[in-house]
FIRONU-977308 format. One record per residue: residue number from 1; residue in one letter; x negated, y negated, z of N, C-alpha, C, O, CB in turn. Coordinates in steps of 0.1 Angstrom, whole numbers. Glycine has a CB too. Layout:
BEGIN
NUM / A / X / Y / Z / X / Y / Z / X / Y / Z / X / Y / Z / X / Y / Z
...
***
This chain:
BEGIN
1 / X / -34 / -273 / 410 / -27 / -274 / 397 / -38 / -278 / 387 / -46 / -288 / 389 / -15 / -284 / 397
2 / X / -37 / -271 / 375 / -46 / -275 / 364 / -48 / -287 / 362 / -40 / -294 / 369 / -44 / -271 / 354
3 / X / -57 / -295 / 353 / -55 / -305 / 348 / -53 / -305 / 335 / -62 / -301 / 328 / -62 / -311 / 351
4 / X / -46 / -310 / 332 / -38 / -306 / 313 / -44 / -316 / 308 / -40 / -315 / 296 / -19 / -307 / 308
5 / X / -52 / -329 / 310 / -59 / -340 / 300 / -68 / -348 / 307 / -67 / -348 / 319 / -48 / -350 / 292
6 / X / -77 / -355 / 301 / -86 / -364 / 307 / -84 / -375 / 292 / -82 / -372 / 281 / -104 / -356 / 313
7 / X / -86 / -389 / 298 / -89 / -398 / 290 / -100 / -406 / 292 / -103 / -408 / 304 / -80 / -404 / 289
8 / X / -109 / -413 / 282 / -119 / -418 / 286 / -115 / -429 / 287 / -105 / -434 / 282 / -129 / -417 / 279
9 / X / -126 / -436 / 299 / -116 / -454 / 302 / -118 / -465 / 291 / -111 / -475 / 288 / -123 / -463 / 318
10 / X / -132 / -458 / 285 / -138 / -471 / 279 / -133 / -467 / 265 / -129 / -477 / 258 / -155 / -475 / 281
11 / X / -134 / -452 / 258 / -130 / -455 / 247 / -113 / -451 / 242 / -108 / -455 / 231 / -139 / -448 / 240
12 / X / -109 / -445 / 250 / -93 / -438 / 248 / -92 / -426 / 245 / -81 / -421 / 244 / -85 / -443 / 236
13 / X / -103 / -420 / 244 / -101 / -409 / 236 / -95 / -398 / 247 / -99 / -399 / 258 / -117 / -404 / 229
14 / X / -85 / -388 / 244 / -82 / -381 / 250 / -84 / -365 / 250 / -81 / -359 / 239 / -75 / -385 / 250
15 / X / -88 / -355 / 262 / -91 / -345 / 260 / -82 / -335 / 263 / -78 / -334 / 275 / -101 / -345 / 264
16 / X / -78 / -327 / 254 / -68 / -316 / 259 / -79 / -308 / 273 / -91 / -309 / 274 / -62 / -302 / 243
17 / X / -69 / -301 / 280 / -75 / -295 / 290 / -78 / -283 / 297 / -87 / -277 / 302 / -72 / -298 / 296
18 / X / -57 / -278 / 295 / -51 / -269 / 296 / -37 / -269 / 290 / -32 / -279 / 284 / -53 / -266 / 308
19 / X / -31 / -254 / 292 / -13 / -262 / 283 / -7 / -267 / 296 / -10 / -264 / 307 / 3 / -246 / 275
20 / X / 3 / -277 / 292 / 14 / -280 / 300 / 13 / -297 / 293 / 6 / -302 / 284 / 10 / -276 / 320
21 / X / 22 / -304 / 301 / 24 / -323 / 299 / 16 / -332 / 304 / 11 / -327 / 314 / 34 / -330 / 306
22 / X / 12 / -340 / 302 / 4 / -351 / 311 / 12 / -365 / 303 / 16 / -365 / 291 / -17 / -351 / 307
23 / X / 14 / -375 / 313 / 14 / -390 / 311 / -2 / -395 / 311 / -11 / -390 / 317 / 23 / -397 / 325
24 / X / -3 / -407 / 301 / -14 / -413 / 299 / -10 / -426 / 299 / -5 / -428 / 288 / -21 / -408 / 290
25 / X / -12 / -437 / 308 / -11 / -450 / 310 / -19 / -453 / 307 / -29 / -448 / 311 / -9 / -455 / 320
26 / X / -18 / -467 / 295 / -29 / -480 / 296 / -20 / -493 / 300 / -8 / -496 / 298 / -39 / -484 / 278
27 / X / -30 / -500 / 309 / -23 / -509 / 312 / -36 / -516 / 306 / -45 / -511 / 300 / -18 / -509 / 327
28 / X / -35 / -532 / 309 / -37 / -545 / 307 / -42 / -548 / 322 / -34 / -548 / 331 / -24 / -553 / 300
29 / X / -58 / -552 / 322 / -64 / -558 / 331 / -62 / -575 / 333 / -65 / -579 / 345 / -76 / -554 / 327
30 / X / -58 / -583 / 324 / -60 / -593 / 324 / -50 / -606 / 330 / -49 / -618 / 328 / -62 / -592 / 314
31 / X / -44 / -592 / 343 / -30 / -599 / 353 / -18 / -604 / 347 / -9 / -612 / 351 / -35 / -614 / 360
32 / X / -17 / -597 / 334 / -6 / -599 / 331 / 7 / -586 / 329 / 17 / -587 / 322 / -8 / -608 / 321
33 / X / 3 / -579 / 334 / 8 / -564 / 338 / 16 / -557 / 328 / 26 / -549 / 331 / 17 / -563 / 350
34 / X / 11 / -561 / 313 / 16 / -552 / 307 / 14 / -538 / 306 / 2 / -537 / 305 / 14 / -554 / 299
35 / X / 18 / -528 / 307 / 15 / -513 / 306 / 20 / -508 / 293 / 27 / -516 / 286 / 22 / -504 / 317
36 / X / 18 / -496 / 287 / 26 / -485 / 283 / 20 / -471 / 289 / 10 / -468 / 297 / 28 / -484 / 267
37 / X / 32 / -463 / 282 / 24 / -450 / 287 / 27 / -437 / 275 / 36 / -439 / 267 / 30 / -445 / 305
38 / X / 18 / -424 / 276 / 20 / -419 / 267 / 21 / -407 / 269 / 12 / -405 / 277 / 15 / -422 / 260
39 / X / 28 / -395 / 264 / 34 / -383 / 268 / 27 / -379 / 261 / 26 / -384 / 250 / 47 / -380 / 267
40 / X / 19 / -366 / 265 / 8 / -357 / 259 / 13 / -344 / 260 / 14 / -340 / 271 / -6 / -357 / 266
41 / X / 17 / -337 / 251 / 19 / -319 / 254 / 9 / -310 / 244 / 8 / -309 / 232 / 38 / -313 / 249
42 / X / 1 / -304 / 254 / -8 / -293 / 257 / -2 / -280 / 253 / 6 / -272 / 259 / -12 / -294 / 272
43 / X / -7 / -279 / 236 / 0 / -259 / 238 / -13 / -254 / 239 / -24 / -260 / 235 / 11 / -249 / 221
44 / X / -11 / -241 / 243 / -22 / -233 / 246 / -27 / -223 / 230 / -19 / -221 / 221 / -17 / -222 / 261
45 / X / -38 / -221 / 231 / -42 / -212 / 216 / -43 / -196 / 218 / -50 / -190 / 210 / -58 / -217 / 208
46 / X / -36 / -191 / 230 / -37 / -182 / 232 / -28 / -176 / 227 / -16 / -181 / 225 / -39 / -181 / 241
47 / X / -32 / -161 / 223 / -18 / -154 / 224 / -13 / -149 / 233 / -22 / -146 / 242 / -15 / -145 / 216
48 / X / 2 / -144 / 236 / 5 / -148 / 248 / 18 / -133 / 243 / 27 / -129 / 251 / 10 / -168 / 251
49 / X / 17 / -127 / 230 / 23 / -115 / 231 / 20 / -106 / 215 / 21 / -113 / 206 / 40 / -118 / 234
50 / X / 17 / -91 / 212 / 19 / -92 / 201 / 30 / -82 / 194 / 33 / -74 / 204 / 8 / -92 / 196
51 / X / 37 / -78 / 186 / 41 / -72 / 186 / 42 / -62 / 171 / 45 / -69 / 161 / 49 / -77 / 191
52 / X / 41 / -51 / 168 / 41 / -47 / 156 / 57 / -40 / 152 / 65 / -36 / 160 / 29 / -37 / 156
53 / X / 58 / -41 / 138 / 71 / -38 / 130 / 74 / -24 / 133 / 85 / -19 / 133 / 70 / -41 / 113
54 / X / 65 / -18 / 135 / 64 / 2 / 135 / 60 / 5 / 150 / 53 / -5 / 154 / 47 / 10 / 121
55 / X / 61 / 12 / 157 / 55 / 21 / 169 / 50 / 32 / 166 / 40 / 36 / 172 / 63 / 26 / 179
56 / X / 56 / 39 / 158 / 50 / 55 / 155 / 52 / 54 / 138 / 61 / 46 / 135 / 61 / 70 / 164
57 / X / 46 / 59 / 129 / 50 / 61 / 115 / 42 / 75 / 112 / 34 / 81 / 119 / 46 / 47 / 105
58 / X / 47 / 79 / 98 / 44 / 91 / 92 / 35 / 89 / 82 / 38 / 78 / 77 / 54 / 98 / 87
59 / X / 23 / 95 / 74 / 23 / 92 / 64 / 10 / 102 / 58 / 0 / 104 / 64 / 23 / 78 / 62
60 / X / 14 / 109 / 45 / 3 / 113 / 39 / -9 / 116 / 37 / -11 / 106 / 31 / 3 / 111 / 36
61 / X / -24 / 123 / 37 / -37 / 120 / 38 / -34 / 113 / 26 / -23 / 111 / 20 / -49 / 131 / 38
62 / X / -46 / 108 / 23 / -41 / 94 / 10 / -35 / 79 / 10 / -37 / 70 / 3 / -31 / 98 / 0
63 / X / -27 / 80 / 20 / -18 / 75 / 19 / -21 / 57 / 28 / -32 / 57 / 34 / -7 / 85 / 24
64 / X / -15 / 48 / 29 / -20 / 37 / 30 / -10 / 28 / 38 / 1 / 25 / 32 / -24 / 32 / 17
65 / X / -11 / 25 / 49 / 2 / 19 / 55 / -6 / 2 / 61 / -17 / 0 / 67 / 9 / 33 / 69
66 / X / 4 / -9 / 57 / -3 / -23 / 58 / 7 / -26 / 73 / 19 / -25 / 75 / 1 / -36 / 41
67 / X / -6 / -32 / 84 / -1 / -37 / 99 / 1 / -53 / 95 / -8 / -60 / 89 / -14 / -34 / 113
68 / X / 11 / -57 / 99 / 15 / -69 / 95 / 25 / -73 / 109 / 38 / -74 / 109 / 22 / -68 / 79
69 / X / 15 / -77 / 123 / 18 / -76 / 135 / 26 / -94 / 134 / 26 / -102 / 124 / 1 / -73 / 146
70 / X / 32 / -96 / 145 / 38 / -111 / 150 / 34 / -113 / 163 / 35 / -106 / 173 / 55 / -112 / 149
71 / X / 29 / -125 / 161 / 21 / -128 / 176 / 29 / -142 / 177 / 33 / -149 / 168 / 0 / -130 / 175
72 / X / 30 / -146 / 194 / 36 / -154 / 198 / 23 / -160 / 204 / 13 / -153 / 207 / 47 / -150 / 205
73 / X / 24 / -174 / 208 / 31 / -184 / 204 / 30 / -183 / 185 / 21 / -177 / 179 / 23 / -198 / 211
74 / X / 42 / -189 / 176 / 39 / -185 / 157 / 27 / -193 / 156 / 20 / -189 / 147 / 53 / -192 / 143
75 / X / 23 / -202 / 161 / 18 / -217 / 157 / 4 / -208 / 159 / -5 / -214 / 153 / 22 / -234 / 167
76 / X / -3 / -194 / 168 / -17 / -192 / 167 / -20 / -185 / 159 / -15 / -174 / 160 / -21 / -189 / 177
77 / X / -29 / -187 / 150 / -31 / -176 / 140 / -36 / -161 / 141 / -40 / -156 / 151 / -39 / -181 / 134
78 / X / -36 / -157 / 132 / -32 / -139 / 134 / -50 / -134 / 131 / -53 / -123 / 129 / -16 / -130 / 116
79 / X / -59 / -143 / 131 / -72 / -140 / 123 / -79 / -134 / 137 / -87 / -126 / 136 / -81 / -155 / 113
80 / X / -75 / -140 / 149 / -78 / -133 / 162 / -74 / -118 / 167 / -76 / -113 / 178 / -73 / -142 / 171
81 / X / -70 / -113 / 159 / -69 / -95 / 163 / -78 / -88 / 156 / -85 / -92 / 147 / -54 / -87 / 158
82 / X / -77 / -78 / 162 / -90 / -67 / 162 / -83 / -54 / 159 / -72 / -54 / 164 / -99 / -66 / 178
83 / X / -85 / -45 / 153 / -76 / -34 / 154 / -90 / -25 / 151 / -100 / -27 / 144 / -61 / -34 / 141
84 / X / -87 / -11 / 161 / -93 / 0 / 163 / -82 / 14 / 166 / -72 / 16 / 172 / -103 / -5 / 174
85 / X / -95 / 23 / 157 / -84 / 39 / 154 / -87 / 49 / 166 / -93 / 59 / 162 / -89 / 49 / 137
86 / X / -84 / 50 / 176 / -89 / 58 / 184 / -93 / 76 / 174 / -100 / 84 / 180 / -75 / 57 / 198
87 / X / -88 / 79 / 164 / -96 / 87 / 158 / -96 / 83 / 140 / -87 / 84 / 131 / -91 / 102 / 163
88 / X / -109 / 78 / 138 / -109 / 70 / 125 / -115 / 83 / 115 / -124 / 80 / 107 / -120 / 52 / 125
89 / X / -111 / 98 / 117 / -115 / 106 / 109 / -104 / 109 / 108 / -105 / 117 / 99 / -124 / 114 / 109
90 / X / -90 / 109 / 112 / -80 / 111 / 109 / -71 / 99 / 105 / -64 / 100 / 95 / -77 / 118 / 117
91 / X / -70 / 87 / 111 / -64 / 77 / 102 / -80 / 62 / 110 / -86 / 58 / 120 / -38 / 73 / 108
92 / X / -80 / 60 / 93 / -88 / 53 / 96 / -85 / 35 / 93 / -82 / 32 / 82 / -99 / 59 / 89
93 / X / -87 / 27 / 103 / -83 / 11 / 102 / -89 / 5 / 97 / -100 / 10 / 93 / -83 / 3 / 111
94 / X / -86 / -6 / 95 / -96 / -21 / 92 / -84 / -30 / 89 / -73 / -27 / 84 / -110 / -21 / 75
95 / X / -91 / -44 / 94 / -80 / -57 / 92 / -89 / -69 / 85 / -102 / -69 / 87 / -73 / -63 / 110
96 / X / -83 / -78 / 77 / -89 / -86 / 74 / -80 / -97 / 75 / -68 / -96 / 73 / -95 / -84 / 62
97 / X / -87 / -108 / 80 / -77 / -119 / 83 / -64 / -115 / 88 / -54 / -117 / 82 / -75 / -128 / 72
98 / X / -64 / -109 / 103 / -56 / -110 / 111 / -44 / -98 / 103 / -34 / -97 / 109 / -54 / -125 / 113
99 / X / -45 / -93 / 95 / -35 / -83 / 88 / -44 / -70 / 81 / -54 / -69 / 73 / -25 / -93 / 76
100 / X / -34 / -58 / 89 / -50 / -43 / 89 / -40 / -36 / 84 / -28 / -39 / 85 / -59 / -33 / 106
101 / X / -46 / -26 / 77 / -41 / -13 / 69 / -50 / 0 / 77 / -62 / 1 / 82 / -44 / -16 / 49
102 / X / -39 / 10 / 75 / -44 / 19 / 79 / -41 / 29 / 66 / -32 / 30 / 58 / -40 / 21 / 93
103 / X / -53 / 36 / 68 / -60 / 49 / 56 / -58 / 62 / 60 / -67 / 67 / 66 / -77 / 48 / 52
104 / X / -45 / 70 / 56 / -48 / 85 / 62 / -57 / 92 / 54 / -58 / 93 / 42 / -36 / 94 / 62
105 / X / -66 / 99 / 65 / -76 / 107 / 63 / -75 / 121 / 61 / -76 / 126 / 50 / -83 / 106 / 72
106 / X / -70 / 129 / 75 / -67 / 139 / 73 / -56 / 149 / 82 / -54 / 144 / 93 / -76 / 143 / 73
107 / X / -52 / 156 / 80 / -37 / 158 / 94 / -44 / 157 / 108 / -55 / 159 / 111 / -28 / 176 / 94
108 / X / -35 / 154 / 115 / -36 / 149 / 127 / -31 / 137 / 130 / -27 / 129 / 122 / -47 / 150 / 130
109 / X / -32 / 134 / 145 / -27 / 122 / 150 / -40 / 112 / 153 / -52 / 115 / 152 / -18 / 126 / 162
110 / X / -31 / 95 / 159 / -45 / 91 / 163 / -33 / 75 / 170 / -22 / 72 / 167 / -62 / 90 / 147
111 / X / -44 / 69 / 180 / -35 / 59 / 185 / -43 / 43 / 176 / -55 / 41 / 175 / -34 / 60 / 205
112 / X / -31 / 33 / 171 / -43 / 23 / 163 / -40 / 15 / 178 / -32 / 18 / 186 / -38 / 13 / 145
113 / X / -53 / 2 / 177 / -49 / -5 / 189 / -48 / -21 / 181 / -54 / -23 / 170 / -61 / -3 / 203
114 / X / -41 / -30 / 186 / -40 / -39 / 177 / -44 / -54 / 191 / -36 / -60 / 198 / -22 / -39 / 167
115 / X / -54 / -55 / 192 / -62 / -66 / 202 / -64 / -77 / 198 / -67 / -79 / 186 / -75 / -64 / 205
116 / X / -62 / -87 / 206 / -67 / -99 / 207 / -78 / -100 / 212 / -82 / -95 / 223 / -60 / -106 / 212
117 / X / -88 / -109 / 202 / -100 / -111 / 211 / -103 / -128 / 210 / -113 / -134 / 206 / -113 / -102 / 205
118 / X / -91 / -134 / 217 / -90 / -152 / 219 / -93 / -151 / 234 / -97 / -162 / 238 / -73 / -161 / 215
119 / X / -93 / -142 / 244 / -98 / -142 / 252 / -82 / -139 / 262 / -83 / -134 / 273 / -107 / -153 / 251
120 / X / -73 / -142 / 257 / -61 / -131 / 262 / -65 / -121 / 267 / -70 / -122 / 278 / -51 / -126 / 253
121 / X / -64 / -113 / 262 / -66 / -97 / 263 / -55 / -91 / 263 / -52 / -82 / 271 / -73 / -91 / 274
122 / X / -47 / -98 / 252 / -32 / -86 / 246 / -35 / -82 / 236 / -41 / -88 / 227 / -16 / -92 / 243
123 / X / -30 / -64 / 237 / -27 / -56 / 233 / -19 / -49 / 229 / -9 / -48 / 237 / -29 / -54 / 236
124 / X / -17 / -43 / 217 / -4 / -34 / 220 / -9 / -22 / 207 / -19 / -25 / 200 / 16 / -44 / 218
125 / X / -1 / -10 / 205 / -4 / 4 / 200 / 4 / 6 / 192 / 13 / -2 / 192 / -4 / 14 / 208
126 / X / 4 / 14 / 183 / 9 / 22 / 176 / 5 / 39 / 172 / -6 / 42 / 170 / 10 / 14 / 168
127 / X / 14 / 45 / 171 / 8 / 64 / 167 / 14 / 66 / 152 / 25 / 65 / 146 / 19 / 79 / 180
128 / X / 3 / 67 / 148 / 3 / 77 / 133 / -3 / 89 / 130 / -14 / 93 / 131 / -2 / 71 / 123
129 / X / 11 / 95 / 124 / 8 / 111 / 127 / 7 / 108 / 108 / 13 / 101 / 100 / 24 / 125 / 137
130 / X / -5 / 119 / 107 / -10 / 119 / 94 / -5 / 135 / 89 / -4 / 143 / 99 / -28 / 115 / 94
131 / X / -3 / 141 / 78 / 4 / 150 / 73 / -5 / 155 / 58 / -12 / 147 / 52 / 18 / 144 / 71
132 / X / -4 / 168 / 55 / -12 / 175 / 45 / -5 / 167 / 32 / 7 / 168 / 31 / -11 / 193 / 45
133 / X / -11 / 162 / 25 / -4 / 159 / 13 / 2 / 169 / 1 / -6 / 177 / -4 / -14 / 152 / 7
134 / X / 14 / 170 / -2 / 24 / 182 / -11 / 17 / 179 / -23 / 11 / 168 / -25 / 44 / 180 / -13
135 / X / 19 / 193 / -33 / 14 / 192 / -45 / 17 / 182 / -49 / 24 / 175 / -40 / 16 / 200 / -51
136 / X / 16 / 175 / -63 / 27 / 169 / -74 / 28 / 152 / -68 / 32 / 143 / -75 / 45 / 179 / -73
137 / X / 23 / 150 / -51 / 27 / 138 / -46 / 14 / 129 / -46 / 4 / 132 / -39 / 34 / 139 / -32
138 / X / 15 / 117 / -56 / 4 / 110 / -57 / 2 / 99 / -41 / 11 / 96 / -33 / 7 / 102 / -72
139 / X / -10 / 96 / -39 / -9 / 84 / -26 / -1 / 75 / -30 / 3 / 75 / -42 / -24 / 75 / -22
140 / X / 4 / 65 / -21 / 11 / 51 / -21 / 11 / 43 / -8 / 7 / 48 / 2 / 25 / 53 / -23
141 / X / 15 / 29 / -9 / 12 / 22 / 3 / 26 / 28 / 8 / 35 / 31 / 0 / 10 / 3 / 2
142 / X / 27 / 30 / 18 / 38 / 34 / 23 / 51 / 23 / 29 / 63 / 26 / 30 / 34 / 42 / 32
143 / X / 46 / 14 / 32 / 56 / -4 / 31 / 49 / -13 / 16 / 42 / -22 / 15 / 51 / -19 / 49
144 / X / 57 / -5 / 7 / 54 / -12 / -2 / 55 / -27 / -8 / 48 / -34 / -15 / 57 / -8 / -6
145 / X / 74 / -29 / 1 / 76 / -39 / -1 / 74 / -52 / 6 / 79 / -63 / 4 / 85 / -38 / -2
146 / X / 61 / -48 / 19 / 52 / -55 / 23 / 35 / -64 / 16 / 30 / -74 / 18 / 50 / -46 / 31
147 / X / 33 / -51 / 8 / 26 / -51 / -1 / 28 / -58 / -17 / 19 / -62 / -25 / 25 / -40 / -1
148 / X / 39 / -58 / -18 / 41 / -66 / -29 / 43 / -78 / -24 / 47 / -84 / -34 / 50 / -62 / -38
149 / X / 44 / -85 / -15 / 50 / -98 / -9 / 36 / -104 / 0 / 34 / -115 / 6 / 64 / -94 / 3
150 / X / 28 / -94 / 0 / 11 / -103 / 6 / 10 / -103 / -12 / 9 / -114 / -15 / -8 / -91 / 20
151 / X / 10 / -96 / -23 / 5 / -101 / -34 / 10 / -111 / -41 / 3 / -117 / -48 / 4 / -94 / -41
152 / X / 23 / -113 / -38 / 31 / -127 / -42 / 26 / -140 / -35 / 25 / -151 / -41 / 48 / -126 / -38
153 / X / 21 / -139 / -20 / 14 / -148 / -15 / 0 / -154 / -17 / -3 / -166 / -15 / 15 / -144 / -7
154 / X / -7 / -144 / -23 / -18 / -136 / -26 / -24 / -146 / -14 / -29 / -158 / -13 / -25 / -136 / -43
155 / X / -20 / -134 / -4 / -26 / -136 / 13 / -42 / -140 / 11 / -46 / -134 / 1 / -26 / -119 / 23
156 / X / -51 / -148 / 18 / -64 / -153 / 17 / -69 / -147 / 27 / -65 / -151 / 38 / -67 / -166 / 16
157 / X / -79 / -137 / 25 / -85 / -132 / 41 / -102 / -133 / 39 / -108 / -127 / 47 / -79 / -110 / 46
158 / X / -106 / -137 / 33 / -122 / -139 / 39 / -126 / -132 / 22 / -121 / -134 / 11 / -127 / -125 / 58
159 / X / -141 / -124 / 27 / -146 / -123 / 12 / -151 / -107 / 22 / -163 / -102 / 23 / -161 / -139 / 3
160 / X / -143 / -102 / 27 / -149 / -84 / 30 / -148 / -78 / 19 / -137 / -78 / 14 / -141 / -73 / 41
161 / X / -157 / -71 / 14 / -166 / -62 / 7 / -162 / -70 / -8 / -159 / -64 / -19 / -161 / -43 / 8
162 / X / -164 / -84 / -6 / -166 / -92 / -22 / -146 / -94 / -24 / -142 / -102 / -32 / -177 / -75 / -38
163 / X / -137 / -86 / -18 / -126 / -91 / -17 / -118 / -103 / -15 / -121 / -107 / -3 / -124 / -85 / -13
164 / X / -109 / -113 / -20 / -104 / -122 / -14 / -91 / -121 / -8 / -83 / -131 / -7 / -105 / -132 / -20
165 / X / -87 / -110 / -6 / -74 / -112 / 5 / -77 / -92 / 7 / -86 / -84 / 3 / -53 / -120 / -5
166 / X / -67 / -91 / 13 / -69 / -74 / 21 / -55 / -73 / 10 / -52 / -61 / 8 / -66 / -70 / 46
167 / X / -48 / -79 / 4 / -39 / -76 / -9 / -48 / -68 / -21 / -44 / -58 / -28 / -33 / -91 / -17
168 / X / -62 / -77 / -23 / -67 / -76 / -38 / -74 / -61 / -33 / -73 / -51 / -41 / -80 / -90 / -43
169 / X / -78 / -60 / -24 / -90 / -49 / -19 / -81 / -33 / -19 / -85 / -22 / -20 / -97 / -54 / 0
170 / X / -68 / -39 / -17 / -57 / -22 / -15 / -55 / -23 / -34 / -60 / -15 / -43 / -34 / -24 / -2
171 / X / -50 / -29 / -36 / -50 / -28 / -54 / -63 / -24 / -59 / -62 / -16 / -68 / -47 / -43 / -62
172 / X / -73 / -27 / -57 / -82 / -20 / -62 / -86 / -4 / -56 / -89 / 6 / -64 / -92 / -31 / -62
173 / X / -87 / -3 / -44 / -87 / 9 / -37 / -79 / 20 / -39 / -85 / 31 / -40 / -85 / 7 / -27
174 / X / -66 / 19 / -38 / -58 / 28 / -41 / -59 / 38 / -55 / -54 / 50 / -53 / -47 / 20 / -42
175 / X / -63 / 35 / -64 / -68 / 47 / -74 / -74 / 55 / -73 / -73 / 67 / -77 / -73 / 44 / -82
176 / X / -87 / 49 / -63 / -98 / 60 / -60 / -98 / 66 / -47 / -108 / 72 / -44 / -111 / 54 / -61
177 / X / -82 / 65 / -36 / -85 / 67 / -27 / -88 / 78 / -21 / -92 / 77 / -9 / -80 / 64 / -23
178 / X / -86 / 90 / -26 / -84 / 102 / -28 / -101 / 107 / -32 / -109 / 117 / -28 / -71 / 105 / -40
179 / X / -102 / 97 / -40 / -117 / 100 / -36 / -128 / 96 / -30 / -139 / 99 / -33 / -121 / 101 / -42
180 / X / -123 / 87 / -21 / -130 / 77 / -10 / -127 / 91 / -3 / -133 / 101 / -5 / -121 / 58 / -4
181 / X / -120 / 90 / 3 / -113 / 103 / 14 / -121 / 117 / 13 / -123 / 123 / 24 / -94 / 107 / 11
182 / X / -125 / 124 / 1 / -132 / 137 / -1 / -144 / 131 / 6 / -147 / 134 / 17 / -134 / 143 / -17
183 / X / -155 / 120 / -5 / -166 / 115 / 1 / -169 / 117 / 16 / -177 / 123 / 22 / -166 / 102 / -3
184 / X / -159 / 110 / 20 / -154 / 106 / 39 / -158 / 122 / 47 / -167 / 124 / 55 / -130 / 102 / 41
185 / X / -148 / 131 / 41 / -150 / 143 / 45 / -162 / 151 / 45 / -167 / 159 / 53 / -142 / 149 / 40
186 / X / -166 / 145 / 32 / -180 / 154 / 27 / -189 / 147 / 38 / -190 / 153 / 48 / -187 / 151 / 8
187 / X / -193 / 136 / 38 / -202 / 135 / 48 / -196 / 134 / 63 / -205 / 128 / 69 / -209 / 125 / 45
188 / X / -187 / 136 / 69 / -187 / 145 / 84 / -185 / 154 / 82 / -177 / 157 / 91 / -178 / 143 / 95
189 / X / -186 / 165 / 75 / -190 / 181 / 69 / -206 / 183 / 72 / -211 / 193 / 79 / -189 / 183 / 51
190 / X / -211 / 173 / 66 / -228 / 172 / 67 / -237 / 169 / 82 / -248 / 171 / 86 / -232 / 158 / 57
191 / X / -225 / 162 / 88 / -232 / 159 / 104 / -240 / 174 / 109 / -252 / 176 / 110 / -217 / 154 / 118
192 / X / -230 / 180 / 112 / -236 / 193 / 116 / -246 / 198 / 115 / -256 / 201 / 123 / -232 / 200 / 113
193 / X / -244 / 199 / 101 / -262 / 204 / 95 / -270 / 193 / 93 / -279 / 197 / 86 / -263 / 210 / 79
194 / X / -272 / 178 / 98 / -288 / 175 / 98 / -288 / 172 / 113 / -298 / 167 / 118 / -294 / 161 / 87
195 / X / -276 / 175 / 123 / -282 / 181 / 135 / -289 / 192 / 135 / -300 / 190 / 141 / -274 / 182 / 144
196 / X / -287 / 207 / 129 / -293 / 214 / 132 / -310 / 213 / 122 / -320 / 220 / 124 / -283 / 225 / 131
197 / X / -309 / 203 / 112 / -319 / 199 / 105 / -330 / 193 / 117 / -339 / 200 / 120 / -314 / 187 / 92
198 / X / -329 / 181 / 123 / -337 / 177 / 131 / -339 / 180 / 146 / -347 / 175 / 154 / -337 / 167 / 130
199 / X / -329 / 188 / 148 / -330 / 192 / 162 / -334 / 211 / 166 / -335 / 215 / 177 / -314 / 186 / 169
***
């Protein structure tokens, strides 16, 4: 059986260990047998499940959809997931502080993976099938009313690409995404030819 705490004799200090309970007794050396004792509970910082709002979704080239996973235990924070596009020329990922958006690229499918890396090793997926964009239809986040509710929060995720939340970075992105996405194309267009350039 694990050991869920250690205490030091001389100073008190006590060390979490593993999850689960421990009793911690001090008693009184000086023969007069006072004690107490003290109930310690050990939660673990693992995650222990995750789960996403969507399994499969639809959406647009252009188009912008925000992962906004729930991980159990609530109390561990969400900044430990990892998310990867098993094909990031057709929908392409990125997460900042534990909450990822995904970017359709171009039709086709692709599986996202949404990981822990606390040393769990839970997992779980989602499929997004990406679609030719119709005349006349501009991009949009596609949970919008997700998106407007990390901006009411104004969610804090780090400082990626000079951004302070993955809220500010889609507000600003979204105008040009359409032309983030040609760029994108244009150069895996170009692979080809400076393979046949140096080889």
């Amino acid at each position: 059986m694990a050991r869920v705490a250690s205490v030091s004799t001389t100073t008190g200090l006590v060390r979490a260990l593993s999850a689960g309970t421990a009793y911690i007794t001090v008693a009184a050396w000086d023969g007069s047998g006072v004690k107490a004792a003290l109930k310690v509970n050990v939660k673990s910082k693992l995650i222990t499940s995750i789960t996403l709002p969507d399994k499969a979704i639809e959406m647009y080239v252009g188009d912008i959809y925000i992962i906004d996973p729930t991980v159990e235990p609530a109390y561990v924070a969400k900044k430990q997931l990892d998310y990867k596009s098993s094909r990031p020329r057709i929908a392409y990922c990125y997460g900042i502080d534990g909450t990822g958006a995904v970017l359709g690229v171009r039709p086709g499918t692709a599986t996202i993976t949404v990981a822990a890396w606390d040393g769990s090793k839970k997992t779980t997926t989602m499929q997004v099938t990406v679609k030719a964009r119709p005349k006349g239809i501009e991009p949009k986040i596609v949970n919008e009313k997700k998106f407007a509710a990390m901006k009411a929060a104004d969610v804090d995720g780090g400082t990626a690409g000079g951004y302070s939340s993955l809220a500010e970075m889609l507000d600003a992105l979204q105008p040009v995404v359409l032309d983030i996405i040609d760029f994108l194309n244009f150069l895996v267009g170009m692979i080809p030819e400076a393979i046949q350039l140096f080889f």
